[in-house]
C-alpha positions in Angstrom: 8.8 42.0 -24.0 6.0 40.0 -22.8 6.0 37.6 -25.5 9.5 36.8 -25.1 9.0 36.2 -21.3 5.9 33.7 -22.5 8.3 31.8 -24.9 11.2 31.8 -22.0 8.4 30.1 -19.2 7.1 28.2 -21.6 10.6 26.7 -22.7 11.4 26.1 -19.1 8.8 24.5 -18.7 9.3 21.9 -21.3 12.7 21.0 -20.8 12.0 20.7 -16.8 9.4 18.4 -17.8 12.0 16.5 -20.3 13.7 16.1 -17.1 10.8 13.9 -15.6 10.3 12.3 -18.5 14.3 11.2 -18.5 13.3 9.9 -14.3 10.2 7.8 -15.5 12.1 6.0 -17.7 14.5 5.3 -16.3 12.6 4.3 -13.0 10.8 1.8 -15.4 14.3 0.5 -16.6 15.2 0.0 -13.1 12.3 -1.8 -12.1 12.1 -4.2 -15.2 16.0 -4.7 -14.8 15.1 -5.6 -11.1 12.3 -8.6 -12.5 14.9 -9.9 -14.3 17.5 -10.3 -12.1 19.2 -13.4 -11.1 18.8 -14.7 -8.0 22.1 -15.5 -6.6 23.6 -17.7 -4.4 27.6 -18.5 -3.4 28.6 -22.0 -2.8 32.3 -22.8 -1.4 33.0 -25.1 -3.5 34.3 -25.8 -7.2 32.4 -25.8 -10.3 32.2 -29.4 -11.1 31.4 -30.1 -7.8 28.1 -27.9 -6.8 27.3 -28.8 -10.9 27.0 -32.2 -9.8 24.6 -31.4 -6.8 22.2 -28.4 -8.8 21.5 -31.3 -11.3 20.6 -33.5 -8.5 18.7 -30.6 -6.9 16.8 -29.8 -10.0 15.6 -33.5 -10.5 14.7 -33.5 -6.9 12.3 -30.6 -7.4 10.5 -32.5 -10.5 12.6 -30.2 -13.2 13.6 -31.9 -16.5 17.3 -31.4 -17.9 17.4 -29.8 -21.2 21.0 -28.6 -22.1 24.4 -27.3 -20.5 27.5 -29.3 -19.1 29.8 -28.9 -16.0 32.3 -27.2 -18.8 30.0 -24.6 -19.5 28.5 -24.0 -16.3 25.0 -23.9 -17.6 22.1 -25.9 -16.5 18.5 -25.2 -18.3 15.4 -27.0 -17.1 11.9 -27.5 -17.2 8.8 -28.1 -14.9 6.6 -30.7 -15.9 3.4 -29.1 -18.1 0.5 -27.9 -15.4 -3.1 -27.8 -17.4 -6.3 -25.8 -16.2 -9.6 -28.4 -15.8 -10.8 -27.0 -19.6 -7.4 -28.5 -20.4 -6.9 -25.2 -22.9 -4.0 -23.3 -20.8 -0.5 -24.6 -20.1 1.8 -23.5 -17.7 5.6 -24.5 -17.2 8.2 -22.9 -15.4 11.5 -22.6 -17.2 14.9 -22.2 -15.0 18.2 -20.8 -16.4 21.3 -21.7 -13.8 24.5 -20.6 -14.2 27.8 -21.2 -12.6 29.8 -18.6 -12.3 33.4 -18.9 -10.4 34.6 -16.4 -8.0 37.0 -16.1 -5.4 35.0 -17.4 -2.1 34.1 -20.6 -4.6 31.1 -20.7 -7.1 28.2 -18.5 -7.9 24.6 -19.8 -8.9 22.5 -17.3 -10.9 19.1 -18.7 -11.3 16.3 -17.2 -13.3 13.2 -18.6 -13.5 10.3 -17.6 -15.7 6.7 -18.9 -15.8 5.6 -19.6 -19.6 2.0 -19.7 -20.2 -0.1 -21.1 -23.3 -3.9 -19.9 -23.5 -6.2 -21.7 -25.3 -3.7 -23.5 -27.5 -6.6 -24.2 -29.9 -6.8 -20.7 -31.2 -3.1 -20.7 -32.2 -0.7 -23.3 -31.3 2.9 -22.0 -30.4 2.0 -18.7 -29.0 2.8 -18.3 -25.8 3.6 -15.3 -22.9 6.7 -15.7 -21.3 7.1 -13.8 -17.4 9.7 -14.0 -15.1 9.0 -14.9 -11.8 10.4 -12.5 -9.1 8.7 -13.3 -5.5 8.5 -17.1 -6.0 10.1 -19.2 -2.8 10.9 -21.9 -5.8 14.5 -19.9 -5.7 15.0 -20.9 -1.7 13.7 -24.2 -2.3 16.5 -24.8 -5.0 19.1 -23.6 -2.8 18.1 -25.8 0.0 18.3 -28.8 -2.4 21.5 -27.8 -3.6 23.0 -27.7 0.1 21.5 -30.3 0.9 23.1 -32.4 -1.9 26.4 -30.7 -1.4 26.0 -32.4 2.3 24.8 -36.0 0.7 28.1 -36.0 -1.9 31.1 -38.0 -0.5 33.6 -36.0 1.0 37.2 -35.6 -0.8 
């Protein structure tokens, strides 16, 4: 009888700690999913419209257009390349916008990630990518974009 009660404790005591197991992961899920994110912001206004001022917005910040259309709702954008003083690490922030309707007007999701090149020389190309979470670059954009909602002409 006592080795069946060793096999039964034991048992338990594996699937209990399955169940932990199953938490951590998921807890690491949550957390990742939570880096990732958009940040979101709700304009009252239509799509073409607050397009209009996040492309203004982005070039005020120093951000290059790449792709998207008012059609779409996309904007993509660049930061201008940032070199160390050995001149062998690049850094350049990459920003993802999109416009999304919904009923109190438009929705920006923005996520920006931080792409870094160390020492190129080694191996050109290769490249980390990270998004950036806790950056105030997020407010900043949605300052610009109110504030050039407020410069375009009314009606």
């Amino acid at each position: 009888m006592k080795p069946f009660a060793l096999v039964a404790s034991a048992l338990c005591l594996a699937l209990a700690g399955c169940e932990s197991v199953r938490d951590a992961t998921s807890s690491v899920r949550e957390r990742l999913a939570a880096r990732t994110a958009p940040h979101t912001r709700v304009f009252a206004t239509e799509s073409r419209v607050l397009y209009a001022a996040t492309r203004s917005a982005i070039t005020e910040m120093g951000y290059r257009f790449l792709r998207g259309g008012p059609a779409q709702g996309e904007i993509d954008a660049v930061s201008d390349l940032d070199t160390d003083n050995s001149l062998r690490t690049t850094r350049q922030i990459s920003m993802k916008i999109r416009l999304v309707p919904v009923p109190d007007g438009t929705e920006v999701r923005v996520v920006l990630t931080e792409v870094v090149e160390d020492d190129f020389n080694k191996g050109a190309g290769r490249s980390t990518e990270s998004p950036l979470h806790d950056t105030p670059q997020y407010e900043v954009l949605f300052r610009h974009i109110e504030q050039a909602l407020a410069a375009l002409p009314k009606g």
